[in-house]
TILUMDREN-620901 format. One record per residue: residue in three letters; x, y, z of N, C-alpha, C, CB in turn; residue number from 0. Coordinates in Angstrom, 3 decimals. Each point is the difference from the previous one (the first is absolute). Glycine has a CB too. Example, Ala and Ser with C-alpha at 12.3 -4.5 7.8 and 13.67 -1.06 7.14 Angstrom:
TILUMDREN-620901
+------+----------+----------+----------+----------+----------+----------+----------+----------+----------+----------+----------+----------+-----+
| code |     n_px |     n_py |     n_pz |    ca_px |    ca_py |    ca_pz |     c_px |     c_py |     c_pz |    cb_px |    cb_py |    cb_pz | pos |
+------+----------+----------+----------+----------+----------+----------+----------+----------+----------+----------+----------+----------+-----+
|  ALA |   13.190 |   -5.690 |    7.800 |   -0.890 |    1.190 |    0.000 |    0.900 |    1.200 |    0.000 |   -1.892 |   -1.173 |    1.246 |   0 |
|  SER |    1.542 |    2.223 |   -1.966 |    0.820 |    1.190 |    0.060 |   -0.770 |    1.090 |    0.730 |    1.184 |   -0.628 |   -2.145 |   1 |
+------+----------+----------+----------+----------+----------+----------+----------+----------+----------+----------+----------+----------+-----+
***
This chain:
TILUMDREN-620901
+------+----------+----------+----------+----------+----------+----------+----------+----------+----------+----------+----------+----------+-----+
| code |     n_px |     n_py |     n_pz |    ca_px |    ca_py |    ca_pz |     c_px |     c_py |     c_pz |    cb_px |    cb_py |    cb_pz | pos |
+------+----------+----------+----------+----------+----------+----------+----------+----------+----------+----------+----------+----------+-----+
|  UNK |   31.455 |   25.386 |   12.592 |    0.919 |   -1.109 |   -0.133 |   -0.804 |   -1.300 |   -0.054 |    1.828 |    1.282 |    1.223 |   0 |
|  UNK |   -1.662 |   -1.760 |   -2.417 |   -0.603 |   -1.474 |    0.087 |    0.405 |   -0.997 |    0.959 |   -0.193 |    0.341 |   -2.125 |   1 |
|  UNK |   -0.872 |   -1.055 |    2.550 |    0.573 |   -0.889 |    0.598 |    1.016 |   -1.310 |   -0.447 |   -1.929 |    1.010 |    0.940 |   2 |
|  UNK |    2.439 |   -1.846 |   -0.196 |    1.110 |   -0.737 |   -0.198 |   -0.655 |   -1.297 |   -0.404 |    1.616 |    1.242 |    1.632 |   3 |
|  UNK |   -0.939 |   -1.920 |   -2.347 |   -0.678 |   -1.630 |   -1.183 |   -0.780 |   -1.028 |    0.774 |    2.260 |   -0.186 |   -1.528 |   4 |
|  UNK |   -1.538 |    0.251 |    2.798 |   -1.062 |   -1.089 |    0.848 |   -1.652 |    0.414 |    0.550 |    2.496 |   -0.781 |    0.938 |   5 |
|  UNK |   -2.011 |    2.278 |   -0.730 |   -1.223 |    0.611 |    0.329 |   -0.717 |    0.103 |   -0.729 |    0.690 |    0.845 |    1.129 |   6 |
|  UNK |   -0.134 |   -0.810 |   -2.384 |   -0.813 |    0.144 |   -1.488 |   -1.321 |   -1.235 |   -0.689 |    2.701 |    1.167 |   -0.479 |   7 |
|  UNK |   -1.375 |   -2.478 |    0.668 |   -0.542 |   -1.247 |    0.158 |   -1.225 |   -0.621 |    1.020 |    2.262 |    0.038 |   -0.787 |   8 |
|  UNK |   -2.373 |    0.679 |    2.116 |   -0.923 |   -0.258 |    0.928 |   -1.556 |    1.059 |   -0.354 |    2.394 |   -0.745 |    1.877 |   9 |
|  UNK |   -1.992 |    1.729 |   -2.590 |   -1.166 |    0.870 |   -0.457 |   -0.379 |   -0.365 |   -0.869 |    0.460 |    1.546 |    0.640 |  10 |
|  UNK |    0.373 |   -2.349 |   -1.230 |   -0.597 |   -0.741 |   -1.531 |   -1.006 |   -1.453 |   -0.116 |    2.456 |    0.961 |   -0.762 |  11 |
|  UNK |   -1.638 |   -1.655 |    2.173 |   -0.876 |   -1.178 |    0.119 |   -1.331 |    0.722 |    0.594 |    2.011 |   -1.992 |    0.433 |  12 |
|  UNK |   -1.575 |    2.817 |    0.821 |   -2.034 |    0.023 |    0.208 |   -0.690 |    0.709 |   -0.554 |    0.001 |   -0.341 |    1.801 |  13 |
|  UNK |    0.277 |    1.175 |   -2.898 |   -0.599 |    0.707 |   -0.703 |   -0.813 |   -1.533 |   -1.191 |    2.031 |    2.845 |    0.566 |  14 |
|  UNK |   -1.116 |   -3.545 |   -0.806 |   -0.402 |   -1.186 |   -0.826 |   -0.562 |   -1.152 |    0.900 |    1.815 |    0.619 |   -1.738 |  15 |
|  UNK |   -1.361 |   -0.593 |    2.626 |   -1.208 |   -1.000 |    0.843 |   -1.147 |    0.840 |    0.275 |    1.653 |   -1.492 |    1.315 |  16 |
|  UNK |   -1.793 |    2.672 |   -1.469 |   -1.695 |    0.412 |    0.297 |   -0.716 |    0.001 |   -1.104 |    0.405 |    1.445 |    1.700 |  17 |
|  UNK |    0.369 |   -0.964 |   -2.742 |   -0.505 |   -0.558 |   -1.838 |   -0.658 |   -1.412 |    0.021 |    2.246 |    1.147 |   -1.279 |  18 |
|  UNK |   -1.331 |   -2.175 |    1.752 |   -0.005 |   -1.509 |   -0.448 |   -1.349 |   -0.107 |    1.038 |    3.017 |   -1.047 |   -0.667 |  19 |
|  UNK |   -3.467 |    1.558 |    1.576 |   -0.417 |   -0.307 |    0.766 |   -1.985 |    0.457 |   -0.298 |    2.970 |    0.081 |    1.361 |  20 |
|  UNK |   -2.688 |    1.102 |   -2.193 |   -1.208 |    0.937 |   -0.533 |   -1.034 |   -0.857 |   -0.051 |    1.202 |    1.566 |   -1.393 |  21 |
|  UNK |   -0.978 |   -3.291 |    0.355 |   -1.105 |   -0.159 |   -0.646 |   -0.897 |   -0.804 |    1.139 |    1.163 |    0.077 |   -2.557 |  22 |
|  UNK |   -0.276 |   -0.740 |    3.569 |   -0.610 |   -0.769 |    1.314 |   -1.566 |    0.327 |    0.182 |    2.399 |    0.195 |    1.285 |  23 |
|  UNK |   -2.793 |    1.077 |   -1.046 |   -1.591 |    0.552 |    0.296 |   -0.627 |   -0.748 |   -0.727 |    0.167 |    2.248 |    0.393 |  24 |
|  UNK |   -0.040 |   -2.143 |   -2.002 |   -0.216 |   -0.495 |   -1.262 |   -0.259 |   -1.544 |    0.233 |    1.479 |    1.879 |   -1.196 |  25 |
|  UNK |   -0.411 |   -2.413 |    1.121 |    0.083 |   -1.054 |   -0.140 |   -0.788 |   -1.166 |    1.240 |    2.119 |    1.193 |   -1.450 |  26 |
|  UNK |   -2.150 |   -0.790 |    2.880 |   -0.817 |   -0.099 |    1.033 |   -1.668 |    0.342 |   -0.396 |    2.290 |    0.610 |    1.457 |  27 |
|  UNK |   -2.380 |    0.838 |   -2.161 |   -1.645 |   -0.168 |   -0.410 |   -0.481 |   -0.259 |   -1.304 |   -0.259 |    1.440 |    1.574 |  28 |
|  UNK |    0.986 |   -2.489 |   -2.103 |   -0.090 |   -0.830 |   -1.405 |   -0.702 |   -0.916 |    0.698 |    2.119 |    0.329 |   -1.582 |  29 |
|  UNK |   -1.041 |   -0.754 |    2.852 |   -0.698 |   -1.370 |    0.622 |   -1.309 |   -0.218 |    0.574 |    1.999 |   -0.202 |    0.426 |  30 |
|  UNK |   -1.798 |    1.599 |    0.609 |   -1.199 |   -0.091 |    0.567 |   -1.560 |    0.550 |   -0.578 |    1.874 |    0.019 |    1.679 |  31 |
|  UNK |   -1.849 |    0.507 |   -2.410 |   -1.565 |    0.313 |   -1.045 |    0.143 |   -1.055 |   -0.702 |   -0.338 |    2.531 |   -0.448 |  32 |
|  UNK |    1.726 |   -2.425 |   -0.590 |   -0.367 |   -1.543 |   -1.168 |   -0.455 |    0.896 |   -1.033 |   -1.047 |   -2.346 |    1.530 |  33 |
|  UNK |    1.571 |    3.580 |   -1.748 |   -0.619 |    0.940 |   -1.354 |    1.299 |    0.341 |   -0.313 |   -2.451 |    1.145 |    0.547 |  34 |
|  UNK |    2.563 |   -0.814 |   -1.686 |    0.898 |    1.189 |   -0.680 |   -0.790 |    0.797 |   -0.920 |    2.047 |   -1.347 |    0.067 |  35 |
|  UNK |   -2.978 |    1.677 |    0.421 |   -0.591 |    0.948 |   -1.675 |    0.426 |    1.377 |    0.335 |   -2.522 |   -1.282 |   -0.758 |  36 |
|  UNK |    2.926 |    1.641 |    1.743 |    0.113 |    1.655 |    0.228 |    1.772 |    0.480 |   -0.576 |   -2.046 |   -0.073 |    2.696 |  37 |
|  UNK |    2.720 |   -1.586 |   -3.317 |    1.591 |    0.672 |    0.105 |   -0.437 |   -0.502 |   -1.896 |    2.289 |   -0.575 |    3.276 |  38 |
|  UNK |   -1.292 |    1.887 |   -3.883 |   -0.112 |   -0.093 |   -1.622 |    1.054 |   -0.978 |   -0.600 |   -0.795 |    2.490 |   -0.118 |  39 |
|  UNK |    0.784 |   -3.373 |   -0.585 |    0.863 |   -0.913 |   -0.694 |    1.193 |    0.877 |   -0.607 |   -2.027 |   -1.693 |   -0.535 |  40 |
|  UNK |    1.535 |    2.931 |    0.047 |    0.631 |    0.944 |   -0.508 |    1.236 |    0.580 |    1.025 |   -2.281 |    0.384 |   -1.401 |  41 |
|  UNK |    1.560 |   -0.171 |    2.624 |    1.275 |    0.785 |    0.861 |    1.060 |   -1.463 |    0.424 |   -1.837 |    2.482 |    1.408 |  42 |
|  UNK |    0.737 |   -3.209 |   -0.882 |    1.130 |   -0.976 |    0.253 |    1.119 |   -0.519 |   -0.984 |   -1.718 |   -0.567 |    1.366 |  43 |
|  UNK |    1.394 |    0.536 |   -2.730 |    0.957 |   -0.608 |   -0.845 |    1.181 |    1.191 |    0.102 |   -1.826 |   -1.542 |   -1.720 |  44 |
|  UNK |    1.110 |    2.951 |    1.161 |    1.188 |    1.316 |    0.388 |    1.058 |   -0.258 |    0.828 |   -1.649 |    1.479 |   -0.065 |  45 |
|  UNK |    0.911 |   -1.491 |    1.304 |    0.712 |    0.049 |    1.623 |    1.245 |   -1.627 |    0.076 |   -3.054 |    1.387 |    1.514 |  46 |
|  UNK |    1.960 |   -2.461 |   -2.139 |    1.615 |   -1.010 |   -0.348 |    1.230 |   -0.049 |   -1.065 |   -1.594 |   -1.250 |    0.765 |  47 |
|  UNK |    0.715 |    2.050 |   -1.867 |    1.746 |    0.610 |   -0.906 |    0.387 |    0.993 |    0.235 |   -0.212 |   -0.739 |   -1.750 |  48 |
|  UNK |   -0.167 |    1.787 |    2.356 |    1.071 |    0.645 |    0.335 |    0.670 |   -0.209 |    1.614 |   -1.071 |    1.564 |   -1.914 |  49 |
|  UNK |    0.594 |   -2.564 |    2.853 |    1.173 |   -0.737 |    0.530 |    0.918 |   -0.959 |   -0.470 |   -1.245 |    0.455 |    1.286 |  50 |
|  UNK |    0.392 |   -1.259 |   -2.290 |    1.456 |   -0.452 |   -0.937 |    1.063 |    1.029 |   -0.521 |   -1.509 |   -1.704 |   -0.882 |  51 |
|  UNK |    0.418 |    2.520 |    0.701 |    1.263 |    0.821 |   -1.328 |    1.290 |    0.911 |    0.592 |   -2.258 |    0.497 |   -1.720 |  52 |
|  UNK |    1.241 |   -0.039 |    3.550 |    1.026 |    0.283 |    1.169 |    0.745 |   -0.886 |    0.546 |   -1.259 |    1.346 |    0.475 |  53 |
|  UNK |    1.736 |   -2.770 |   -0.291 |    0.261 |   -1.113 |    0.410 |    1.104 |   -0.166 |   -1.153 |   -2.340 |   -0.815 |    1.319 |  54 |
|  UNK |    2.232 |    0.599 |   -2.365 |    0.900 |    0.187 |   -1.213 |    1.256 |    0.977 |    0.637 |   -2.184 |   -0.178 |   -2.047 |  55 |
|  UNK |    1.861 |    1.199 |    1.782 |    0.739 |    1.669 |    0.276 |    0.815 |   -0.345 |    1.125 |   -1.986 |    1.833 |   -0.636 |  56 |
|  UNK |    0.793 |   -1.922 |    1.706 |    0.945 |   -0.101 |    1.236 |    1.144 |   -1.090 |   -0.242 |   -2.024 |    0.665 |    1.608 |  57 |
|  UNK |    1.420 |   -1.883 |   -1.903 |    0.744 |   -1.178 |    0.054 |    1.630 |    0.264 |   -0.836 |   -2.654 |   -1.490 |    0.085 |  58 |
|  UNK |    2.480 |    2.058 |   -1.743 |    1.473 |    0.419 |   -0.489 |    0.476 |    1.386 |    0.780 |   -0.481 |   -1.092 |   -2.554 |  59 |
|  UNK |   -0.069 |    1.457 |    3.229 |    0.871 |    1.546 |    1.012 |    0.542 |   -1.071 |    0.977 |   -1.852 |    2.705 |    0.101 |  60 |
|  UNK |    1.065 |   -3.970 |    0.189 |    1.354 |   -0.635 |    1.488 |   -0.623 |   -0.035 |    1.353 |    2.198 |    1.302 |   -0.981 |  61 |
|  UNK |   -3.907 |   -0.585 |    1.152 |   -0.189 |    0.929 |    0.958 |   -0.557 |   -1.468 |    0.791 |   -0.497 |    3.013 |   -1.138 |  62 |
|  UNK |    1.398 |   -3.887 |    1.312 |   -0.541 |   -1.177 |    0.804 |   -1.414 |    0.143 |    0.955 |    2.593 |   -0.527 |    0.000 |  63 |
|  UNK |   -2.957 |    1.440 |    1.083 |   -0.539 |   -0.002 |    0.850 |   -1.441 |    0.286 |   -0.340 |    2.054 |    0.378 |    1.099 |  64 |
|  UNK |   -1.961 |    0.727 |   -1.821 |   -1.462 |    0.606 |   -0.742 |   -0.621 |   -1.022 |   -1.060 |    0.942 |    2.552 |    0.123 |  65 |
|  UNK |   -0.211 |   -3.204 |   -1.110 |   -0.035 |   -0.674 |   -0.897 |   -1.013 |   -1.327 |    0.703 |    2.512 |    1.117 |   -1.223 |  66 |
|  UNK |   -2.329 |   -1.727 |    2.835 |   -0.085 |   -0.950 |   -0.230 |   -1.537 |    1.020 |    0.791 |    2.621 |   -2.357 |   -0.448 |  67 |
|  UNK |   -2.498 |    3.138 |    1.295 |   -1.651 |    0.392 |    0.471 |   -0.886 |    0.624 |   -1.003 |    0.828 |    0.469 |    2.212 |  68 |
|  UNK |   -0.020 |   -0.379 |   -4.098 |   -1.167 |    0.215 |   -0.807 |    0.014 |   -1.087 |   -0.470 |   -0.116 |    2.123 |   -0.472 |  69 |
|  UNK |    0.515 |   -3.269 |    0.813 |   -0.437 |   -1.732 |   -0.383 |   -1.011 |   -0.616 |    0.458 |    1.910 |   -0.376 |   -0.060 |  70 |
|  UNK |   -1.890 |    0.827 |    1.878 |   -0.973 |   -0.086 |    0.787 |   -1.361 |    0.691 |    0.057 |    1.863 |   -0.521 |    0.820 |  71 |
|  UNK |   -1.700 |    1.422 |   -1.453 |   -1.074 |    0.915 |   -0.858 |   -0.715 |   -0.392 |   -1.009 |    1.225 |    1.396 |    0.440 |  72 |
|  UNK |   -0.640 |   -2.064 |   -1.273 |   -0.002 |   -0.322 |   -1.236 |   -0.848 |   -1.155 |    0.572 |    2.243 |    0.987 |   -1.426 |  73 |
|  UNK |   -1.770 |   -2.046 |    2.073 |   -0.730 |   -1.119 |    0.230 |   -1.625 |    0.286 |    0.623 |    2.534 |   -1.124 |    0.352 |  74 |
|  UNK |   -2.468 |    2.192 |    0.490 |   -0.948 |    0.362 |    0.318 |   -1.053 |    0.185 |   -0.991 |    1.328 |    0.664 |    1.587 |  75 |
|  UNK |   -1.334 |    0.441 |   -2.402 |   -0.536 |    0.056 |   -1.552 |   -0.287 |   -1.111 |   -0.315 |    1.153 |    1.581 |   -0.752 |  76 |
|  UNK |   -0.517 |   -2.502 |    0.246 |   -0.474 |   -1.100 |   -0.280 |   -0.869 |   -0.986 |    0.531 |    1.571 |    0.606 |   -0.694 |  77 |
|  UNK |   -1.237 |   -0.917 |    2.217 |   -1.418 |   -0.275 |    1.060 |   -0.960 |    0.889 |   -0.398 |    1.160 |   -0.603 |    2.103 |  78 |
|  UNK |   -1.330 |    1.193 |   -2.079 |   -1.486 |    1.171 |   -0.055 |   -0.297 |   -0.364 |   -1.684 |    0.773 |    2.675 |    2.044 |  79 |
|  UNK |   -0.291 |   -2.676 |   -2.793 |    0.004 |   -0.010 |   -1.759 |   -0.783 |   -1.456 |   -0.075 |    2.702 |    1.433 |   -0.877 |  80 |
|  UNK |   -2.510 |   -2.906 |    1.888 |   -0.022 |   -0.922 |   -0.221 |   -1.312 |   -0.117 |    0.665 |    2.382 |   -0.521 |   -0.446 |  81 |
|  UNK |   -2.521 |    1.093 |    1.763 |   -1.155 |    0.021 |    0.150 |   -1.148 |    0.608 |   -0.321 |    1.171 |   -0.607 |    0.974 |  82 |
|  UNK |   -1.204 |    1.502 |   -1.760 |   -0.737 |    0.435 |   -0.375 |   -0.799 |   -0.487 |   -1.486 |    1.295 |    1.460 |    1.666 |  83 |
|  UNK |    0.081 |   -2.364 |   -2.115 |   -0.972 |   -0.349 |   -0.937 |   -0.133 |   -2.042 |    0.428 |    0.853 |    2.632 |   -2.322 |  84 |
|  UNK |   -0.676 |   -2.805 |    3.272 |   -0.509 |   -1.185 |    0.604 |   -1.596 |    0.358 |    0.262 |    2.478 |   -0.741 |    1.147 |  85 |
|  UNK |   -2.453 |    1.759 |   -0.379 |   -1.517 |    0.211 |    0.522 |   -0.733 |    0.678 |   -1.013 |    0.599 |    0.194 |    2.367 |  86 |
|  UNK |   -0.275 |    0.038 |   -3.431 |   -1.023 |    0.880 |   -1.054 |    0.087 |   -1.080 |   -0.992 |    0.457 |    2.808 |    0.331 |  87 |
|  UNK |    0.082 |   -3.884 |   -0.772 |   -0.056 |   -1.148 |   -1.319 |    0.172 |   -0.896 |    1.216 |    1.205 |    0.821 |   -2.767 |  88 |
|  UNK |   -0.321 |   -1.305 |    3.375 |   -0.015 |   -1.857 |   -0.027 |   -0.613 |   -0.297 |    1.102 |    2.134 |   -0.616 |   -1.052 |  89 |
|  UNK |   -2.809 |    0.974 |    1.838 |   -0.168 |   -0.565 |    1.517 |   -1.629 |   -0.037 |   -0.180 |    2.323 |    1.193 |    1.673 |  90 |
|  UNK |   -3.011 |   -2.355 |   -1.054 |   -1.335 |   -0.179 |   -0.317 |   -1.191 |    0.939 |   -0.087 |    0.894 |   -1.701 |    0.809 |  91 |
|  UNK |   -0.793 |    2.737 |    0.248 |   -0.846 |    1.203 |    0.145 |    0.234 |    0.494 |   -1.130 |   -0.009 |    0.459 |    2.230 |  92 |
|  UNK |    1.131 |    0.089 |   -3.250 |    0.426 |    1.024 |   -0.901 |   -0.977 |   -0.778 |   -1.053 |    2.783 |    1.005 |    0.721 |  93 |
|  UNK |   -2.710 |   -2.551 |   -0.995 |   -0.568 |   -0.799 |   -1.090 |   -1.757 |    0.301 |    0.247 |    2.308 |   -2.115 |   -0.082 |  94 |
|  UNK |   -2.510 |    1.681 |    1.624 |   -1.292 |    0.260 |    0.045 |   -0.819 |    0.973 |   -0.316 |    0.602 |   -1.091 |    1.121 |  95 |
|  UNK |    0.032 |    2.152 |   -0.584 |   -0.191 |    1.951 |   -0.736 |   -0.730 |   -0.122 |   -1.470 |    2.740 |    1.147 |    1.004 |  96 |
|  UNK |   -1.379 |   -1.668 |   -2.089 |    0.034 |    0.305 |   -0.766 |   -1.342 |   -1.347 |   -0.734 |    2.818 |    1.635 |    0.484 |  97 |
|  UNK |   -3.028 |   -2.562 |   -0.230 |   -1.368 |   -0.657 |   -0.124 |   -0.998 |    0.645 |   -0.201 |    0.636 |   -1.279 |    1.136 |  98 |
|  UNK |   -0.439 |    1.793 |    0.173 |   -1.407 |    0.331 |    0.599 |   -0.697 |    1.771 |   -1.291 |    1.143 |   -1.238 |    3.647 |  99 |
|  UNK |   -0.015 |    1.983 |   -3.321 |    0.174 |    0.740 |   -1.081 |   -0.897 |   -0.272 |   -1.617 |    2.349 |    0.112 |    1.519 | 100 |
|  UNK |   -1.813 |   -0.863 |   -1.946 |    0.231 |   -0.531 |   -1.137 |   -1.501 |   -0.483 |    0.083 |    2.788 |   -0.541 |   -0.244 | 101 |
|  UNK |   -3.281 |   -0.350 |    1.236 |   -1.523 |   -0.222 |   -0.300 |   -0.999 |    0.760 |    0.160 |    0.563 |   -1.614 |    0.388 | 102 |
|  UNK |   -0.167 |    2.662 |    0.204 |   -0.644 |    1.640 |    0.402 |   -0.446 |    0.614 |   -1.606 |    2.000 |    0.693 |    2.507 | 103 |
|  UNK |   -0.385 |   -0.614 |   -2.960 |   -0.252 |    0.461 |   -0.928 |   -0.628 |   -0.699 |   -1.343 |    1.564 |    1.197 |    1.272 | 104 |
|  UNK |   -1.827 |   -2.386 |   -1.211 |   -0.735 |   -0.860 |   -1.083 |   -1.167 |    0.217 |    0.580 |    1.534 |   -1.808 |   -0.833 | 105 |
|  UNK |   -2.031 |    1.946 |    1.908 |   -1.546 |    0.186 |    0.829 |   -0.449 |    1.382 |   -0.783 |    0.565 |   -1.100 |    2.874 | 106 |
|  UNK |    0.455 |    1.597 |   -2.549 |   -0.549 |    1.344 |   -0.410 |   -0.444 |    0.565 |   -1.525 |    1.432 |    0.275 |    1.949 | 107 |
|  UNK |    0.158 |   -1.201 |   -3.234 |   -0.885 |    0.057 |   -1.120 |   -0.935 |   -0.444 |   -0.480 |    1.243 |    0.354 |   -0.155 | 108 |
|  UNK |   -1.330 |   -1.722 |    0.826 |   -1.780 |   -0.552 |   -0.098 |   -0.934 |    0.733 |    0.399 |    0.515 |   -1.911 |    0.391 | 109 |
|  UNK |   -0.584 |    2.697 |    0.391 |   -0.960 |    1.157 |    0.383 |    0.125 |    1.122 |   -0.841 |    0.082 |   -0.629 |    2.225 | 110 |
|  UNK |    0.689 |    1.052 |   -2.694 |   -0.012 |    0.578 |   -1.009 |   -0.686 |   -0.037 |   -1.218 |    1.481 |   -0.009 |    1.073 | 111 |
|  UNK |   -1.111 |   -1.654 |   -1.483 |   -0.722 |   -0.249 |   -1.004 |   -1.286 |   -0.691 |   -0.097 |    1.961 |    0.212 |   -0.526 | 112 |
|  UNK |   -2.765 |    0.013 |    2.107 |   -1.274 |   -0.245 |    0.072 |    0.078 |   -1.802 |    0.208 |   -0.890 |    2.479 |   -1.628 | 113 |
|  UNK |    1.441 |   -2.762 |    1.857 |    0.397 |   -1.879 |    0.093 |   -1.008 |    0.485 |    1.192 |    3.110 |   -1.484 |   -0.791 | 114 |
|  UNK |   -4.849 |    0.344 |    0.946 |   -0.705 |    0.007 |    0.861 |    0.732 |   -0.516 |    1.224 |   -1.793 |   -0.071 |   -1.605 | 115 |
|  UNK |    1.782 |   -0.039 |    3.525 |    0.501 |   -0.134 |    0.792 |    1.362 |    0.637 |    0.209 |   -1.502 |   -1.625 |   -0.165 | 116 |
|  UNK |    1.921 |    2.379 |   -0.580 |    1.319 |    0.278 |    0.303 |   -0.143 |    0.833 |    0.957 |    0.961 |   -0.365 |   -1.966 | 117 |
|  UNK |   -1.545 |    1.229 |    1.901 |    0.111 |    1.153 |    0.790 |   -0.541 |   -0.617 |    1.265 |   -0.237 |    1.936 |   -1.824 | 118 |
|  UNK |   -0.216 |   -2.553 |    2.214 |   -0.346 |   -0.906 |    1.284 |    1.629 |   -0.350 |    1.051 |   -2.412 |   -1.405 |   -1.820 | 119 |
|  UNK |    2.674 |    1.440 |    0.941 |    1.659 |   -1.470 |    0.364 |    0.483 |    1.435 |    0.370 |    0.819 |   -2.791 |   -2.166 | 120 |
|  UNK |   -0.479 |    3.527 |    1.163 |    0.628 |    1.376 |   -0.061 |   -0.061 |    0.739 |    1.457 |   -0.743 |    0.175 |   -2.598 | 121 |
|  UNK |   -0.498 |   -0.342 |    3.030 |   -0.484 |    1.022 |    1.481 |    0.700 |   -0.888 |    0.870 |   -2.638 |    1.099 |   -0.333 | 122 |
|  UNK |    2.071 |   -2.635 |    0.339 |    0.555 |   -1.017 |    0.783 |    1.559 |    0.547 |    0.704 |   -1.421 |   -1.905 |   -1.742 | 123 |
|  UNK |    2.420 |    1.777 |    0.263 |    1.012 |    0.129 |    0.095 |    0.810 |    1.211 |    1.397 |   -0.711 |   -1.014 |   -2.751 | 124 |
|  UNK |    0.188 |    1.961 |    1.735 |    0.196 |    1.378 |    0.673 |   -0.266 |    0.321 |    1.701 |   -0.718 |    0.587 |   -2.488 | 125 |
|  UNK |   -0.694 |   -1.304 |    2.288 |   -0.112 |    0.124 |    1.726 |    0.661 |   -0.983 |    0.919 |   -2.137 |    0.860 |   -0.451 | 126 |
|  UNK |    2.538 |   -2.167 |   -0.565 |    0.940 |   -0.639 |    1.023 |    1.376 |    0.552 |    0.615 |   -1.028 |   -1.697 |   -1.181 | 127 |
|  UNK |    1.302 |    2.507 |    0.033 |    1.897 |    0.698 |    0.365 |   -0.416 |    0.978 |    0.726 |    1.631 |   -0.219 |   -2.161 | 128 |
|  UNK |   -2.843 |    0.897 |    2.433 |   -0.267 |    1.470 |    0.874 |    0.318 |   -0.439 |    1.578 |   -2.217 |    1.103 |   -1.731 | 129 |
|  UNK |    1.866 |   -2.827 |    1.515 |   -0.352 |   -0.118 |    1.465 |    1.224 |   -0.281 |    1.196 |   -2.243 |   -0.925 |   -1.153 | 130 |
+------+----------+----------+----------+----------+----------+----------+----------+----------+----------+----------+----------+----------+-----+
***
């Protein structure tokens, strides 16, 4: 015998407040490292349309309660989506990375192509990031 609509409704919110609640870990160790390279742009975009696309559904079924803890979900996704690409493009470290990178790799085709001193700078480089 199923249970009765209110009881139904109370299994529904905490089943959706522990959903809405999932990405918190996430979103707490965004802050505290200051990385996202280990979460894929790929899953995250997935994981936010198809809570839209569940949020939709629910929302024309009526299912008030669930609807709004896959909103709270949803927002979550999006914190994590935002930070991740704050700290991998816009935030000064992500710019500096990608500098530093970039002159690595011009060091390196000058050494390649025998450009005298390069390969000097080149070692320089390398043993500075080891340290």
């Amino acid at each position: 015998m199923p249970p009765d609509e209110h009881t139904r409704k109370i299994i529904g919110a905490m089943g959706g407040t522990l959903l809405g609640a999932c990405a918190m870990p996430q979103i707490i160790r965004l802050i505290r490292t200051k990385s996202a390279s280990d979460i894929s742009y790929i899953f995250l975009l997935a994981y936010i349309l198809g809570l839209f696309l569940t949020f939709l559904y629910l929302f024309w079924k009526r299912a008030l309660i669930t609807w709004i803890c896959i909103l709270i979900q949803l927002g979550s996704g999006v914190v994590v989506l935002l930070g991740k690409v704050y700290l991998e493009v816009l935030s000064s470290s992500a710019r500096k990375a990608r500098r530093e990178a970039r002159e690595q790799r011009s060091l390196a085709r000058q050494a390649q192509a025998g450009i005298p001193g390069s390969q000097v700078f080149l070692v320089e480089l390398s043993t500075s990031h080891a340290e």
